[in-house]
N, C-alpha and C positions, 0 to 999 in steps of 0.2 A: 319900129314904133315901141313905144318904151311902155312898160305894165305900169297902169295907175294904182296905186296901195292906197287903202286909207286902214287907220289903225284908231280902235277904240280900246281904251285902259285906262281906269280910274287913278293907277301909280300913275305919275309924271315922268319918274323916274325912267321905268320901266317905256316910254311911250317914246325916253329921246334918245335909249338906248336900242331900240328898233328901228327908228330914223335913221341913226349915226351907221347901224351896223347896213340898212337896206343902202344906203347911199352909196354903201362899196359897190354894187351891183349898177353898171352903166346902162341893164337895161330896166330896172325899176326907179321909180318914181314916187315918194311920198305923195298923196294932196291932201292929203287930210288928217287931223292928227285929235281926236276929241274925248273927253275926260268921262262922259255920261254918253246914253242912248237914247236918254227922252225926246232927242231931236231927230232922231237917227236916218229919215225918211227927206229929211228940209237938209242935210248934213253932206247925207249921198248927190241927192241930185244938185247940189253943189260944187260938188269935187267929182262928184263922177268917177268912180274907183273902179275897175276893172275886177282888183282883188279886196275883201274885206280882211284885216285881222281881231276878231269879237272874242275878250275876254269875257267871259263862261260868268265871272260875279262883278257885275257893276251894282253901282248904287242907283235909286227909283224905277230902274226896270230892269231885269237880268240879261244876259246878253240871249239868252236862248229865246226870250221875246222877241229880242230886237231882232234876231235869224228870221222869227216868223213872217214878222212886219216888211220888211227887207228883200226876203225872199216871193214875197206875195208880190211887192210894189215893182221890182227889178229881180226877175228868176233869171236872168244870164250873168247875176254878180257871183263872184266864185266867196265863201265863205271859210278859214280856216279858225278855230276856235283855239283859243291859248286857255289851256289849265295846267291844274296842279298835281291833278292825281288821276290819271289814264283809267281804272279798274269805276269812277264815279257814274253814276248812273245819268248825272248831267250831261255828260259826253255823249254818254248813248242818245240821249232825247234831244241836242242838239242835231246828232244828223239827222234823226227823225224828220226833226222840226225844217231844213235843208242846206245846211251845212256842212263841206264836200272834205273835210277831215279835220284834225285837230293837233296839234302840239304839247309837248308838255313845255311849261315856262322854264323849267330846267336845263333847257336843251336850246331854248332862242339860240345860243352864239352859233351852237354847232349846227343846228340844222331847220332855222327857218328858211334859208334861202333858197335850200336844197327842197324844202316841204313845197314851199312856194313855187316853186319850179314843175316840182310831181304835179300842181295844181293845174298848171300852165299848159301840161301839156298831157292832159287829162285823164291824172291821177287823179287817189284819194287818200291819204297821207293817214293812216290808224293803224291799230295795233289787229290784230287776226283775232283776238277776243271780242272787240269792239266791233269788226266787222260780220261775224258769227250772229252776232246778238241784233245787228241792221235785216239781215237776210230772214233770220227767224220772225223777224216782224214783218216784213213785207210777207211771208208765208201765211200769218196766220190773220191780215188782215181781208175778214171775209165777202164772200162773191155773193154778190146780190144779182147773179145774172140767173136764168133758168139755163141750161145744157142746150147748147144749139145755139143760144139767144146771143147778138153785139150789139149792147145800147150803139145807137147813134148821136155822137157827138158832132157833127156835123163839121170834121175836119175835111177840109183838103186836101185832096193827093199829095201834094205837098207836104205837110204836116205831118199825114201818115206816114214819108216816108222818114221826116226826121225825127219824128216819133220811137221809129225801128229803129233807126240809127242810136237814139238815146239808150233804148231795153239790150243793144248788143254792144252798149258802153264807149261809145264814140266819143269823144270831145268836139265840141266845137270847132276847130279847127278842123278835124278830121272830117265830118260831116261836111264842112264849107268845101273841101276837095273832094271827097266822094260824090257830092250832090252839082258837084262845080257851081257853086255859090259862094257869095261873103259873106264873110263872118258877120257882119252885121244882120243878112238877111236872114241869117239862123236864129241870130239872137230874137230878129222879130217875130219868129216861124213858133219859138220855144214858148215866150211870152204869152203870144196866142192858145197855143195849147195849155198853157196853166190853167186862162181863162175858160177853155171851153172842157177842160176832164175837172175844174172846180176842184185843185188840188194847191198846195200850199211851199211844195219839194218835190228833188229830183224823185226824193226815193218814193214818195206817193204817187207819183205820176209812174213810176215802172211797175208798181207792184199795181197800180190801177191797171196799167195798158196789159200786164201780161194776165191777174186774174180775171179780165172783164173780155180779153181776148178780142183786145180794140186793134192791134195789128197782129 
């Protein structure tokens, strides 16, 4: 089955030379190819992308919006962000926001496919600096539980256990064979849990399950 791509980039330029290059790859699939993100939600469920590629500065909404929005409406799209300059503080607060790594634009030829692929088969495509600075915040985002105490989010045995499977860094796929389930019914299982831990990212949903000690 072939990876659905859709790619958001206000260059043109830039948008048919990630088409031209993805099309080398017989198992990806462009569907969507769009200039802005003010639709970004009527866009997806459109094309239905497996993978997003969201440049970091669009025009009328930044792409780290569109992550927010995106991520809320479909948290099993995988999200890779194209910038300019890796050390930006925007990068940081895209994965925040739930976007599963990022590229520099520099480097499209040589190694979207390859980042794409890290994505696939679930990786997180950043630099150890970027990464550093993800971990520190999921640390210090604080525990409103009392010692002893596990809100109840009213997950499912189910849930809880691909919950665990997410905080020990499973991929999807991986989780569908551990759990001996499809990938889809993870996708639904994940979904679910955004809704009921009221979080927005992968990385908020970990750093919630491990300081709240929901699994």
């Amino acid at each position: 089955m072939s990876l659905r791509i859709a790619i958001f980039d206000d260059n043109k330029n830039i948008r048919e030379s990630i088409t031209l290059l993805l099309k080398t790859e017989k198992d990806f699939q462009v569907v969507g190819s769009f200039a802005h993100v003010l639709h970004c939600i009527e866009d997806i469920n459109d094309c239905k992308p497996d993978v997003v590629l969201m440049d970091i500065e669009m025009p009328g909404m930044s792409g780290i919006e569109a992550v927010k929005l995106i991520k809320k409406e479909f948290p099993q799209i995988l999200i890779l962000m194209q910038t300019v300059f890796e050390d930006d503080d925007r990068v940081f607060d895209s994965i925040c926001a739930g976007a599963s790594g990022y590229i520099l634009k520099n480097f499209l030829n040589t190694r979207l496919i390859e980042s794409i692929k890290e994505l696939q088969f679930g990786g997180s495509p950043m630099s150890p600096s970027i990464a550093r600075k993800v971990l520190t915040k999921m640390q210090q985002i604080p525990e409103h539980v009392m010692p002893g105490e596990t809100p109840d989010y009213h997950l499912t045995n189910r849930e809880k256990e691909v919950l665990a499977c997410l905080v020990n860094g499973l991929s999807y796929k991986m989780i569908a064979d551990q759990l001996s389930i499809s990938y889809e019914t993870v996708r639904s299982h994940v979904k679910k849990i955004y809704e009921k831990l009221h979080v927005a990212s992968l990385t908020e949903m970990v750093a919630k399950a491990i300081n709240q000690r929901i699994v």
